[in-house]
N, C-alpha and C positions, 0 to 999 in steps of 0.2 A: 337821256334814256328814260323810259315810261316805270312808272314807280313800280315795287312788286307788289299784288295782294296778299293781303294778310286776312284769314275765316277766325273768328272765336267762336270756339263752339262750347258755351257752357251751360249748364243745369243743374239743378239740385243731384242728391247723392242717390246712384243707382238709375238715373233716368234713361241713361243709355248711351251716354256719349262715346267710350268709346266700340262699343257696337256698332253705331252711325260711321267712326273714323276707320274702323277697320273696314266697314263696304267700301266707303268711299276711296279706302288705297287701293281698293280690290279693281275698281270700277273707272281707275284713272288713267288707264289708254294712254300709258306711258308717257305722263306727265308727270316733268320731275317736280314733288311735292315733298316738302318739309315738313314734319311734325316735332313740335311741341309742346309736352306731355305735360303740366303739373301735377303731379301728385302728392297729393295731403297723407302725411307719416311719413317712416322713413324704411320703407319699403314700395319700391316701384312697380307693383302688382301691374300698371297698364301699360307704362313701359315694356316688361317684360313680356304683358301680353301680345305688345304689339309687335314685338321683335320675333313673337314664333308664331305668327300667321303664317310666315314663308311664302310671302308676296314676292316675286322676282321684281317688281319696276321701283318697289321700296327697301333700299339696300341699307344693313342695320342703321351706316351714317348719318341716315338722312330721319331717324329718330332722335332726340335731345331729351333726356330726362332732366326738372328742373324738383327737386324734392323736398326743398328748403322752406314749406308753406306756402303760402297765398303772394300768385305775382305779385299785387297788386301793394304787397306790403316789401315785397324784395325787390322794387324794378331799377333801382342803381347796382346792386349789388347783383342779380341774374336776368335779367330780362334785358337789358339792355347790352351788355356784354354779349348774350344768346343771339340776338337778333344781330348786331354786330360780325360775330362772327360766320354767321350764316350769309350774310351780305357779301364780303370779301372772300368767298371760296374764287377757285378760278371758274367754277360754272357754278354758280347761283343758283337757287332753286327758280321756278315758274312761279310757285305759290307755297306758302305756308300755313300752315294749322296750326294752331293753340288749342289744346284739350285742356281747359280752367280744371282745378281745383272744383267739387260742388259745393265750395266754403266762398268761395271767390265772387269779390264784387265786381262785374264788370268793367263800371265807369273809371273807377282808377287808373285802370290796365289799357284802357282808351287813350287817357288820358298823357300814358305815355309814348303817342306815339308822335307828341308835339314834340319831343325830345328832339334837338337839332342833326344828331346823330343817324337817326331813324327818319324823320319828317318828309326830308328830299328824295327819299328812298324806299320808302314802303307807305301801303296805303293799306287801310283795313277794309277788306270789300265786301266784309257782312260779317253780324255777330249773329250768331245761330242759337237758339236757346230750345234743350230740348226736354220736354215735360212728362213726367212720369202719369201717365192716363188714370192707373187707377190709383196711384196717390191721390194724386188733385181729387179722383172721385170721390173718394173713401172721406173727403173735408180735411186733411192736412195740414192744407193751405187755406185759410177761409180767411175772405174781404171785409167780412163781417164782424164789424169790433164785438159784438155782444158773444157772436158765436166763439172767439177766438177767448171771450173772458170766461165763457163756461166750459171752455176747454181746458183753462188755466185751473179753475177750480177744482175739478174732476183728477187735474195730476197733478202731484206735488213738485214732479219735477218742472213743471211751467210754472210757477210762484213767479215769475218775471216778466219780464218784454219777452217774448220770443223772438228771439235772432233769426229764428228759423224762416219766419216767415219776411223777413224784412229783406233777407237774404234773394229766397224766391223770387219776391215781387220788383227787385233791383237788376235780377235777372231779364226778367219778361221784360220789364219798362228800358232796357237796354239794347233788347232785340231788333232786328230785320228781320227775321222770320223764325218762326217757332213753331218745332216739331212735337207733335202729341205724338209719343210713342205709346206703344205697346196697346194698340188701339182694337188688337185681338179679342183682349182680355176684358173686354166690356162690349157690356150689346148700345144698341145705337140711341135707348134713350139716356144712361150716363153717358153717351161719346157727345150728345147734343149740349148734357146740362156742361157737360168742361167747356167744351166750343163757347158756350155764349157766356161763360164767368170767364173768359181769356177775349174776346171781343167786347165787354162789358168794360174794360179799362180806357185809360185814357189815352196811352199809347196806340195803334190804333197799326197793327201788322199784320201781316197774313199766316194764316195757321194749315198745315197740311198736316194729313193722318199720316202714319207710320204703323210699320209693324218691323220688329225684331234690327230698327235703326235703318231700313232699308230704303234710301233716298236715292234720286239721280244725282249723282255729282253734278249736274247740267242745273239742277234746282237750284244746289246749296251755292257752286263757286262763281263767280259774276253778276254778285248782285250791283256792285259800284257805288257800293253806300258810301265812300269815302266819312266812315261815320267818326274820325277824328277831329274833324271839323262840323258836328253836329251833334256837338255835345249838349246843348241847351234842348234838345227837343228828346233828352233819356233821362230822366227824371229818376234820380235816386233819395230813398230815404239818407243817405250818409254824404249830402250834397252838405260844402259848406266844413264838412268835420275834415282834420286832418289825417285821420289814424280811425281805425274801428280793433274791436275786440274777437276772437276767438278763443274767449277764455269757456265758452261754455262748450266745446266742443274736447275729446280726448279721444285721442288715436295709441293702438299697441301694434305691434305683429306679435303673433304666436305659434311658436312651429309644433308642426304637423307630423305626427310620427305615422307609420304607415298607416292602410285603412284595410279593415277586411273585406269592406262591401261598399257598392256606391250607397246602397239604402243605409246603410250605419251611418256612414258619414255625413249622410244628407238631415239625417235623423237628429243626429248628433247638434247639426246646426241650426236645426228648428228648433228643436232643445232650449240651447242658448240663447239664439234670439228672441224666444218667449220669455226665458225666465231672467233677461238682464237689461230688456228693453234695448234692446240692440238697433241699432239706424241701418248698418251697413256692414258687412263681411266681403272679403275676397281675394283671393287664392288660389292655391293650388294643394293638392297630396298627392303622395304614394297610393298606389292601390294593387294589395295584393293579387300576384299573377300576371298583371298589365307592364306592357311598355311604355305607354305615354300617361304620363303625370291629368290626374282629372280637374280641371280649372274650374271653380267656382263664382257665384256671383250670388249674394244676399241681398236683398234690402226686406226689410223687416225679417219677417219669416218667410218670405217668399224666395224661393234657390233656384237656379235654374245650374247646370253644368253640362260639361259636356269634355271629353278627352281633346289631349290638345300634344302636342314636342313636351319637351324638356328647353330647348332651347336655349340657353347661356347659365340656366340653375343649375344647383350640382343634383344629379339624379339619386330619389330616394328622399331627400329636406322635401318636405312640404313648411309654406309659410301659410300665413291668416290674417289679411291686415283688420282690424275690427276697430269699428269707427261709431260713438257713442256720446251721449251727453256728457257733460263732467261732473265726474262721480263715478264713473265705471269703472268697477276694479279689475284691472288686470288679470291675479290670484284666481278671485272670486273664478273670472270668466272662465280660465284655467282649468280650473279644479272641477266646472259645472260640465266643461268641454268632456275634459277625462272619463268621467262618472257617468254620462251621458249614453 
């Protein structure tokens, strides 16, 4: 029997991923397709959200929430079991998805799929790495040790290595192809200078624009990287180490009591992501008068939302998973959230 493919689709926090994965269920011409979700915290905001798209050809099952952290640091104890048991259904899926964590280092999670268990039986046919356009623009992520040391200066919360970026660029150098999303939101000479600091590496993949995650499935699934066995040519800063750290990272949920208005609430989250240095928010609330719960989506202070189901939540709970350096206090954000 021909092995199954396996897509990674991973990126930093907020770049789009699963935007990308929800077209792509939309667009799969009824192909039975697996997904599996990591979610960093212990609230499964894209699980969730992926379950109230109410796609017909993706029936809740064939979702897997794994919420326990970073595959790539749980892969005896969830990722192998997961993938396992996806195997031995009586109809097996055609293909599967992995939506990483944006903490998650790819090559690990590669690495597990020499596992003897898995090896005979699945293949990875492309890791998908997708990039948040006007981060990268805005200098984020810079290649530039000198740039990346006056950045260090400037906030005290960089006083260190940045993981942030190490993160990134383990990303990109892990790829088969990598999506510049959100390609709207910049005119064409930022969309150039990203294009050629991601062609500029040494890795050396092809880059297509995006808007709003919206790819051919025909693009993303067949690429036949069989990239388990081409490990030597993804180059990671954490080659060689046994274990890495996310101790600078800190995640909460906070729940949501109703909202009077989309603009408060949106208000509300500009608010906070300004005044606590916020990475990433997202969620859902109530919203006085409405039936469908309003889903959110932060990175920095940029929100986008939009009304969505209720779908398996209990109606009325809004959560907020809010995802931060470490040192973000909970309270604090709370209290700023309330006030706000």
């Amino acid at each position: 029997m021909s092995k199954i493919p396996v897509t990674i689709i991973t990126g930093f926090l907020g770049a789009g991923k699963t935007t990308l994965l929800r077209h792509l269920i939309a667009q799969s011409n009824g192909r039975r397709i697996a997904i599996v979700v990591n979610e960093f915290g212990s609230l499964g905001i894209d699980g969730e959200t992926l379950r109230g798209c109410s796609i017909p050809n993706c029936p809740e099952e064939d979702i897997v929430e794994l919420t326990n952290g970073c595959l790539c640091c749980t892969v005896a104890d969830d990722f192998i079991p997961t993938m396992e048991a996806l195997l031995d259904r009586p109809q097996p899926p055609e293909h599967i998805v992995i939506e990483t964590s944006g903490l998650a280092l790819p090559k690990p999670l590669l690495k597990a799929f020499g596992w003897p268990s898995v090896r005979t039986r699945m293949t990875v046919d492309g890791v998908i790495t997708v990039v948040d356009g006007p981060a990268v623009a805005a200098g984020r992520f810079a290649d530039d040790p000198e740039a990346v040391a006056k950045q260090r200066e400037e906030d005290e919360s960089l006083d260190h290595d940045n993981p942030l970026e190490e993160v990134y660029e383990d990303q990109l150098d892990s790829a088969d192809l990598v999506v510049l999303n959100k390609t709207d939101l910049l005119d064409e000479a930022a969309l150039a200078s990203v294009e050629a600091a991601l062609a500029g590496r040494k890795r050396r993949v092809r880059v297509i624009r995006a808007r709003e995650g919206q790819v051919d499935p025909a693009v993303l699934l067949g690429l036949s990287a069989a990239a388990e066995d081409d490990l030597a040519a993804r180059p990671s800063h954490h080659d060689g180490a046994d274990e890495h750290e996310h101790d600078d990272f800190t995640s909460f949920v906070l729940p949501i009591r109703e909202q009077e208005t989309v603009e408060r609430f949106t208000a509300r989250l500009e608010h906070v992501a300004l005044t606590h240095d916020v990475l990433r928010m997202k969620g859902y609330a109530p919203i006085a008068g409405k039936s469908l719960r309003l889903g959110v989506q932060a990175v920095g202070s940029r929100i986008r939302h939009a009304f969505e189901p209720w779908g398996n939540a209990a109606q009325g709970e809004g959560r907020l998973v809010v995802i931060g350096l470490h040192g973000l206090d909970p309270i604090a954000v709370q209290n700023s959230f309330d006030a706000g």
